[in-house]
Residue frames as a rotation matrix with the C-alpha (Angstrom) as fourth column:
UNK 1
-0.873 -0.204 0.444 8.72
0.383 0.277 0.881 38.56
-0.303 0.939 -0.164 -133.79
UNK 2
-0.026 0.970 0.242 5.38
0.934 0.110 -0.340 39.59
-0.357 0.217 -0.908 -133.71
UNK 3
0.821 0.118 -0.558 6.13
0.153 -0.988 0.016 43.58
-0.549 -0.098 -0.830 -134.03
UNK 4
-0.248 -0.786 -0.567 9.04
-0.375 -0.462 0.804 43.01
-0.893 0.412 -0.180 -136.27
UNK 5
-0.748 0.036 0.663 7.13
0.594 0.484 0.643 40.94
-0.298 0.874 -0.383 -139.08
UNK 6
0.414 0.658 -0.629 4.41
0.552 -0.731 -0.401 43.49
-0.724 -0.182 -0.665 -139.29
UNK 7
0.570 -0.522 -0.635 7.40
-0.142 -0.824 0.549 45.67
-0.809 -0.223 -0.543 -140.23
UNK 8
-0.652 -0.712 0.261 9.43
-0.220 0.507 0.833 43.33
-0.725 0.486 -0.487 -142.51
UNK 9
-0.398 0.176 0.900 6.86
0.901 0.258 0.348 42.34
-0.171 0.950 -0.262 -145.16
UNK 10
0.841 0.455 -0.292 5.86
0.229 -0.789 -0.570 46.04
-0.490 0.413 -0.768 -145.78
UNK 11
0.076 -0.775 -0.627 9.47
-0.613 -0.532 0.584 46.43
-0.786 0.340 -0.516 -147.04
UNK 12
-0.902 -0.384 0.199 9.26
-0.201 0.779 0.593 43.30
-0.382 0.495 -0.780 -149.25
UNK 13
0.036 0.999 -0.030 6.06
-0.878 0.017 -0.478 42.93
-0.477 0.044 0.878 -151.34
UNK 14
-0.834 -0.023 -0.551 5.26
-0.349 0.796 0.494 38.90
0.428 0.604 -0.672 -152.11
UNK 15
0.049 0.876 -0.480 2.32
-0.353 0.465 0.812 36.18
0.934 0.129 0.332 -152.13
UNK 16
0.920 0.020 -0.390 3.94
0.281 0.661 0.696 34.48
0.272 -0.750 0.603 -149.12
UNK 17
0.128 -0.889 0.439 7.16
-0.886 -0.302 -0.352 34.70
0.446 -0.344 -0.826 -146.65
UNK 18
0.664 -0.105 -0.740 8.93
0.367 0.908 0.200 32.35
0.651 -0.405 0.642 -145.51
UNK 19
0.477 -0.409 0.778 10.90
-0.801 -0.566 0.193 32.47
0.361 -0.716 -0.598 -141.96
UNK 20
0.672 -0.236 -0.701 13.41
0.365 0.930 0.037 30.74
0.644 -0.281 0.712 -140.54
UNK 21
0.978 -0.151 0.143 16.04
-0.200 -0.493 0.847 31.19
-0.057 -0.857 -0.512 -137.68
UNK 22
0.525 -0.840 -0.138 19.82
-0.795 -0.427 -0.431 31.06
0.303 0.336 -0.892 -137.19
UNK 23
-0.461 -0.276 0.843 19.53
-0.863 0.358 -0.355 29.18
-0.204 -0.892 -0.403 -134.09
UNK 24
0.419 0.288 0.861 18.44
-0.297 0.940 -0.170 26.08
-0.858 -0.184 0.479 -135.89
UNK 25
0.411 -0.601 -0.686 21.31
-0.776 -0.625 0.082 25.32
-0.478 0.498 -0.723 -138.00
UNK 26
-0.897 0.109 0.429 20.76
0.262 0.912 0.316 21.41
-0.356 0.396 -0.846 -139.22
UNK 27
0.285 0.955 -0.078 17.73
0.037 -0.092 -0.995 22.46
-0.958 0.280 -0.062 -140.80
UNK 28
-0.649 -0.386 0.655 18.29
0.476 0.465 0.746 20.94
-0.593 0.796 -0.118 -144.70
UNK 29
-0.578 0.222 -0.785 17.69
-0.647 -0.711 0.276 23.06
-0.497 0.668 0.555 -147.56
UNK 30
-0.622 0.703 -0.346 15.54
0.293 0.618 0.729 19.60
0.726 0.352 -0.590 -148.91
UNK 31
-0.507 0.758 -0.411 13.23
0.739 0.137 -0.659 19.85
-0.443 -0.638 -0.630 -145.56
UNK 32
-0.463 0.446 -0.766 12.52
-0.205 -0.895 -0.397 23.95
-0.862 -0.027 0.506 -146.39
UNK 33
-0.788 0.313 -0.530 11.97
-0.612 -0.312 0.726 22.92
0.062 0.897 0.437 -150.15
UNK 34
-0.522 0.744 -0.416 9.41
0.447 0.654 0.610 20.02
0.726 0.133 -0.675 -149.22
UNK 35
-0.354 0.652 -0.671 7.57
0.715 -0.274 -0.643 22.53
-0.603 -0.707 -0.370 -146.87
UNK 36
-0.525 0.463 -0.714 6.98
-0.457 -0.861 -0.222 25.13
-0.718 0.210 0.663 -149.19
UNK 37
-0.743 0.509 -0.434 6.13
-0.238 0.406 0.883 22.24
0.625 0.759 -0.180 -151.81
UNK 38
-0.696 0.598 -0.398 3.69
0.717 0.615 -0.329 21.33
0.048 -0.514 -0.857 -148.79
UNK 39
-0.275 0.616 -0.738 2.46
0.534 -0.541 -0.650 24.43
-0.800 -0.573 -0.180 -148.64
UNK 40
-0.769 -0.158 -0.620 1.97
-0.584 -0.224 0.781 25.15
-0.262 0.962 0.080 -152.12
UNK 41
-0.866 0.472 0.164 -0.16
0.499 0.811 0.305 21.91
0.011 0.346 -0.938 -152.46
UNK 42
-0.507 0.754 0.417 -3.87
-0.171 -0.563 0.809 22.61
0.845 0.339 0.414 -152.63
UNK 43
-0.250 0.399 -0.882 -5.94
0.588 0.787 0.189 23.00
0.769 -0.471 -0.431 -149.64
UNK 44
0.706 0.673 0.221 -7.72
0.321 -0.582 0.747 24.84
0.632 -0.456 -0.627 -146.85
UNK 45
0.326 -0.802 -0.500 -4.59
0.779 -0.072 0.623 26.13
-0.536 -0.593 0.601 -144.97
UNK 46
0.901 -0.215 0.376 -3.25
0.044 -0.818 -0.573 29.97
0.431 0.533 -0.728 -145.11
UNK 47
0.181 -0.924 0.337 -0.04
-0.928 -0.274 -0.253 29.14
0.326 -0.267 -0.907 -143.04
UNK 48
0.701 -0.205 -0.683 2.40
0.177 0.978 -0.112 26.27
0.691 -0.043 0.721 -142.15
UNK 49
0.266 -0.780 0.566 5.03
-0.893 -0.420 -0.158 25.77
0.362 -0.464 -0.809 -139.51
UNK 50
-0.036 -0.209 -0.977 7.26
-0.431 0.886 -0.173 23.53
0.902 0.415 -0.122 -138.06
UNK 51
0.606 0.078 0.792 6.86
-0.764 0.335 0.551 20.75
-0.222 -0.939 0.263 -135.08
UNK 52
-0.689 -0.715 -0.119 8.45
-0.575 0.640 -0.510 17.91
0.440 -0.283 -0.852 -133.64
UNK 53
0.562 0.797 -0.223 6.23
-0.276 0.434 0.857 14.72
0.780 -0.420 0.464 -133.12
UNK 54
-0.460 -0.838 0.294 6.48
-0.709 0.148 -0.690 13.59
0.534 -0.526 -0.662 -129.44
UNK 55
0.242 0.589 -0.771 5.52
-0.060 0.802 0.594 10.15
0.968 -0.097 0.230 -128.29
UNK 56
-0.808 -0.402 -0.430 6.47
0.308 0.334 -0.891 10.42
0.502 -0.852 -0.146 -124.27
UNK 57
0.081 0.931 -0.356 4.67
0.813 0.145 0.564 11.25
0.577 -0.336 -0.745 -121.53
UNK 58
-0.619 -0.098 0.779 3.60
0.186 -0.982 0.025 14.86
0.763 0.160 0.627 -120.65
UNK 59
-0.280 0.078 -0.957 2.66
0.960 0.031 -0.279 16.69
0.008 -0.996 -0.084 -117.74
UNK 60
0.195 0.186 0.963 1.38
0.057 -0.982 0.179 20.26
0.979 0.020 -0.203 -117.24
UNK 61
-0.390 -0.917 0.082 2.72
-0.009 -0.085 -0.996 22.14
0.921 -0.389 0.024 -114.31
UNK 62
-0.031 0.441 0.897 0.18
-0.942 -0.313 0.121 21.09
0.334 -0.841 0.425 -111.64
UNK 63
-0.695 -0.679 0.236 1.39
-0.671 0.731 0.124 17.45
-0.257 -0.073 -0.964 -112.54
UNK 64
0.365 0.915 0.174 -1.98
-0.483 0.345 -0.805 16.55
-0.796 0.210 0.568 -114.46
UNK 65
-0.175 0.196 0.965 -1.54
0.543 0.836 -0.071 14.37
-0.821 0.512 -0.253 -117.12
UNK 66
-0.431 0.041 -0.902 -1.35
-0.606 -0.753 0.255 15.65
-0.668 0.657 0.350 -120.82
UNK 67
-0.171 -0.049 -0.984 -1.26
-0.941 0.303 0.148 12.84
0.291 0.952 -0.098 -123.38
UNK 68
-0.472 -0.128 -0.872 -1.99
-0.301 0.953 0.023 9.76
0.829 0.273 -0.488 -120.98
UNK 69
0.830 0.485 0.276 -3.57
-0.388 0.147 0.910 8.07
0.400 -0.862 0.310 -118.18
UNK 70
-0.434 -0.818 0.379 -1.23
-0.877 0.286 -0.386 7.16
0.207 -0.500 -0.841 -115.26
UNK 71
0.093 0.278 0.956 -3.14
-0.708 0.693 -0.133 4.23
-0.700 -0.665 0.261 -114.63
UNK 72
0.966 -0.047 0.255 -3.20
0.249 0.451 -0.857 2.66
-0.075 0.891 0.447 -118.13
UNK 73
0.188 -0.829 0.526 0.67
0.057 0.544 0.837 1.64
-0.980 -0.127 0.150 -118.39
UNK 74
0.939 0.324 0.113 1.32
0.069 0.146 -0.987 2.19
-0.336 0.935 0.114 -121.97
UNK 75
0.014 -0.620 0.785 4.29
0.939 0.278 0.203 1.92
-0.345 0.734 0.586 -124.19
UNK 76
0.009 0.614 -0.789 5.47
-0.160 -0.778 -0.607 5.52
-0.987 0.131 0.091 -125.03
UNK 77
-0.858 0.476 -0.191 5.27
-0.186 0.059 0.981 4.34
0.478 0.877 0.037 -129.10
UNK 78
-0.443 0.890 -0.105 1.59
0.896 0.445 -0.011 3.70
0.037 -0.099 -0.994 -127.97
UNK 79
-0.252 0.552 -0.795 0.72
0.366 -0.706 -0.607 7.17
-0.896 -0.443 -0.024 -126.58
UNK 80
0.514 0.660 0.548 -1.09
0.847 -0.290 -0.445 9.68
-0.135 0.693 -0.708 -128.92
UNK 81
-0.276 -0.899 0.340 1.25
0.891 -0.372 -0.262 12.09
0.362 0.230 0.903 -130.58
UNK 82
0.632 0.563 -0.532 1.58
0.656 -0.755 -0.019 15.53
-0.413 -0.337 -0.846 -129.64
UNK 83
0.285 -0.345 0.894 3.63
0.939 -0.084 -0.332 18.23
0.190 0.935 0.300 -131.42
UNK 84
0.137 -0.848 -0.512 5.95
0.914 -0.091 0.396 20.48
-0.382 -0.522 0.763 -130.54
UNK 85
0.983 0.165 -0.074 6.22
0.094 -0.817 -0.569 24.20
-0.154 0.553 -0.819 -132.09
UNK 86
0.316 -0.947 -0.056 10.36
0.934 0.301 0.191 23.81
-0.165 -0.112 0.980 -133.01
UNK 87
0.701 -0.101 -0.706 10.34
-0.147 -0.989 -0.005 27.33
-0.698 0.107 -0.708 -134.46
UNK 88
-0.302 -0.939 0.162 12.46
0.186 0.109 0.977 25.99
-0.935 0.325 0.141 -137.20
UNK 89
-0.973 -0.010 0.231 10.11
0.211 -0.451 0.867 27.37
0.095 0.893 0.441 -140.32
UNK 90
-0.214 0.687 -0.694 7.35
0.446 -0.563 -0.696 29.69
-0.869 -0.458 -0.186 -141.16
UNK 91
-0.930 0.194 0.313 5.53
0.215 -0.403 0.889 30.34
0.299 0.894 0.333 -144.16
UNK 92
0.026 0.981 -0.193 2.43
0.876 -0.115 -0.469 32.52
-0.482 -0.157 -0.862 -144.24
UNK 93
-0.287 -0.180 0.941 1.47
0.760 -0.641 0.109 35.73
0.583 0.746 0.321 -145.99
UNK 94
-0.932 -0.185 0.312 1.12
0.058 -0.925 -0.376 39.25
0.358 -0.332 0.872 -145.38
UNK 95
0.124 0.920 0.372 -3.09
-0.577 -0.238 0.781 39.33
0.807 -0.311 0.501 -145.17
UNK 96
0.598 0.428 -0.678 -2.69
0.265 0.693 0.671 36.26
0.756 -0.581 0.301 -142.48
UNK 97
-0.487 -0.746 -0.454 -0.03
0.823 -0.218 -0.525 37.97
0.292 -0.630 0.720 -140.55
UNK 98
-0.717 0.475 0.510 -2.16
-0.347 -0.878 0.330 41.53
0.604 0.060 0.794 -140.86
UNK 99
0.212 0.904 -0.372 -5.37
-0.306 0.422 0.853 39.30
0.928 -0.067 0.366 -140.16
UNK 100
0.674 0.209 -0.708 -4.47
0.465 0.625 0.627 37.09
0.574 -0.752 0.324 -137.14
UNK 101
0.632 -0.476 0.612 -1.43
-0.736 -0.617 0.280 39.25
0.245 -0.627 -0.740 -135.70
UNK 102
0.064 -0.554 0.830 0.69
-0.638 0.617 0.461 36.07
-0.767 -0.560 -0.314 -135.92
UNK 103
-0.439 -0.437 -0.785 2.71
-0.896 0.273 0.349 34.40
0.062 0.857 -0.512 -138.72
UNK 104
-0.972 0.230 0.044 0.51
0.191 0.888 -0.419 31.22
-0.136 -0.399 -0.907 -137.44
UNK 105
-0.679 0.731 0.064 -3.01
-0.305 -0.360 0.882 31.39
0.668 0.579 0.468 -139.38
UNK 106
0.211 0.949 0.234 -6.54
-0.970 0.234 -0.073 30.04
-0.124 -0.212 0.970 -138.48
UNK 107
0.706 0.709 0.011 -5.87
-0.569 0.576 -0.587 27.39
-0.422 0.408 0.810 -140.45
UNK 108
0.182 -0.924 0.336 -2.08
-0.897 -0.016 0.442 26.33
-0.403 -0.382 -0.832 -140.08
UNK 109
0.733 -0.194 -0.652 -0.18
-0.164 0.880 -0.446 22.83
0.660 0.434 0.613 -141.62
UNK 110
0.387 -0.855 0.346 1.83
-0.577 0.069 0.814 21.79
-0.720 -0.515 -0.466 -138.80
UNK 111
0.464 -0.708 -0.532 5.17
-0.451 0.328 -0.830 20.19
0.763 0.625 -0.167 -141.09
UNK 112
0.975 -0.200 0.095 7.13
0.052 0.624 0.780 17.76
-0.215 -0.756 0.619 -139.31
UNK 113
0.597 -0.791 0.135 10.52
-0.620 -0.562 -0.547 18.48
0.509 0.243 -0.826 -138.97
UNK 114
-0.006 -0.436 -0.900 13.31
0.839 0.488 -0.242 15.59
0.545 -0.756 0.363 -137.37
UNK 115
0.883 -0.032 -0.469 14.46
0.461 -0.138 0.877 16.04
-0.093 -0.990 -0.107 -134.33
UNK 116
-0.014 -0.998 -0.053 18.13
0.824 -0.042 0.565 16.52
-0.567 -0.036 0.823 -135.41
UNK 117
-0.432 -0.137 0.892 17.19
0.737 -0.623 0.261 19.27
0.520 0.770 0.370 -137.79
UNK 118
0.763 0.635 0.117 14.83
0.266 -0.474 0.840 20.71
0.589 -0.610 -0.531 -134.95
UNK 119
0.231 -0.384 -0.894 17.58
0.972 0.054 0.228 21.38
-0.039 -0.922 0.386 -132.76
UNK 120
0.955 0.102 0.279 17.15
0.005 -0.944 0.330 25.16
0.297 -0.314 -0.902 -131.26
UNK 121
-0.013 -0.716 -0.698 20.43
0.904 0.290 -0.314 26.78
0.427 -0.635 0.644 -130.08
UNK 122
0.710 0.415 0.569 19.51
-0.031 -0.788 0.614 28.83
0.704 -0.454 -0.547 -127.10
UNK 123
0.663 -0.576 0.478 22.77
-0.748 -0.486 0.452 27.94
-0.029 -0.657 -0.753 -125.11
UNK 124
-0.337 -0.913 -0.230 26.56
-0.941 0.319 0.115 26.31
-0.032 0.255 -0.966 -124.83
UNK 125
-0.485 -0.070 0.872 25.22
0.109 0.984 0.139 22.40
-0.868 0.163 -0.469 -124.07
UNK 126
0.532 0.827 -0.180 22.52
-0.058 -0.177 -0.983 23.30
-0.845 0.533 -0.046 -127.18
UNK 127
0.568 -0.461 -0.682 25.50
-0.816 -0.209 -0.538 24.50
0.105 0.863 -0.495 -129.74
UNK 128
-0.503 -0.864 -0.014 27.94
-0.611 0.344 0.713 22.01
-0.611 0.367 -0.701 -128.43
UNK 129
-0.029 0.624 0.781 24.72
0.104 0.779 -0.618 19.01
-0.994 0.064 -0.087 -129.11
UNK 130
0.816 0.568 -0.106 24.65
-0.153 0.035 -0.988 20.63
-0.557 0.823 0.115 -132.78
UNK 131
0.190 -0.801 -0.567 28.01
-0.982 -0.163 -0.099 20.97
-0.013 0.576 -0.818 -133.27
UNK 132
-0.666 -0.215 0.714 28.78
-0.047 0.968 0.247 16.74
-0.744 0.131 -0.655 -132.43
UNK 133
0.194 0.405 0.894 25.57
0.713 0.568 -0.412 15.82
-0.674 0.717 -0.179 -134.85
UNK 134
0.877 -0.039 -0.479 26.47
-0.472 -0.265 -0.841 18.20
-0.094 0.963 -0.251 -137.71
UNK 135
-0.168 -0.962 -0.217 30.02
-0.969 0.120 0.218 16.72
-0.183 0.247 -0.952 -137.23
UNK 136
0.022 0.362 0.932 27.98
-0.120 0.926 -0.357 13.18
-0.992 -0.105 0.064 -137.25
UNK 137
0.842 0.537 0.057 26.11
0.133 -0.103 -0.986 14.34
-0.523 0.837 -0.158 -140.47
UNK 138
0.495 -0.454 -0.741 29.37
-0.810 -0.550 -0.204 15.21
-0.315 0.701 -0.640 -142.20
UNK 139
-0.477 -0.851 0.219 31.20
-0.779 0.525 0.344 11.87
-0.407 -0.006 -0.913 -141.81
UNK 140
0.001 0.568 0.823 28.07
0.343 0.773 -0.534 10.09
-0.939 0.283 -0.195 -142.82
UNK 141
0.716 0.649 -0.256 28.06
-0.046 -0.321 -0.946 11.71
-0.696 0.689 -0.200 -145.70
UNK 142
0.262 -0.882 -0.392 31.60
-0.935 -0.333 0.125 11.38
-0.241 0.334 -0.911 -146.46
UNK 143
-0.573 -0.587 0.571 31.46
-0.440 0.809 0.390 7.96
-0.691 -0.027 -0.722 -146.15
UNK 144
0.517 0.660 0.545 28.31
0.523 0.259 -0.812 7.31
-0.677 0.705 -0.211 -148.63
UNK 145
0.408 -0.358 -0.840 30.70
-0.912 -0.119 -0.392 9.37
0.040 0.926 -0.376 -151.56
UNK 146
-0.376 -0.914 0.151 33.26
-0.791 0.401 0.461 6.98
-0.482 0.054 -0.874 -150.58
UNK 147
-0.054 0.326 0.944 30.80
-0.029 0.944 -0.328 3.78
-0.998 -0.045 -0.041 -151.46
């Protein structure tokens, strides 16, 4: 993506872009509009994207500890969040893409994004996992007209 946005907002001239993917297809056309109202708001921030808060316990691959002590027993609602890049939206502009070489500024709004809207499909168990909760998301919704 890096070497194809470069490429893409010289054909399109605006203040800002916004990006999203195919492969996260429960993403709600309310979430994108309350990110861009997030970004929009006033404030020290030249780009925004989206994460996924995670409260478990994390490892790096030499089996160190990330987010907790193994001795201290905690609750994972206790641990200190950490936050996920989901790749499920991207707003920034052309000077901060030009500037930093990455649709991810200096100065960045991570946006929380559910989990169920965060789902990536990158393979068959991935699509079938969206396909059951979008079929979830339809019957709830069918059944709130019905009330």
């Amino acid at each position: 993506m890096n070497d194809v946005l470069p490429h893409d907002v010289t054909q399109v001239e605006s203040d800002y872009y916004l990006q999203t993917h195919s492969t996260n297809p429960l993403l709600r056309t309310e979430t994108i509009t309350k990110a861009i109202e997030t970004f929009l708001s006033p404030g020290d921030h030249d780009s925004l994207f989206g994460v996924t808060h995670l409260q478990t316990r994390l490892y790096d691959a030499q089996g160190n500890p990330i987010n907790h002590d193994p001795d201290i027993l905690l609750r994972t609602q206790d641990l200190p969040p950490v936050y996920e890049e989901n790749s499920t939206l991207y707003i920034f502009s052309g000077k901060t893409l030009e500037t930093r070489k990455n649709r991810i500024g200096y100065r960045p709004i991570m946006f929380e994004v559910n989990r169920e809207e965060a789902i990536d499909i990158d393979e068959e168990l991935d699509f079938l996992f969206a396909e059951f909760l979008f079929r979830q998301r339809q019957k709830m919704e069918a059944n709130k007209r019905e009330i």
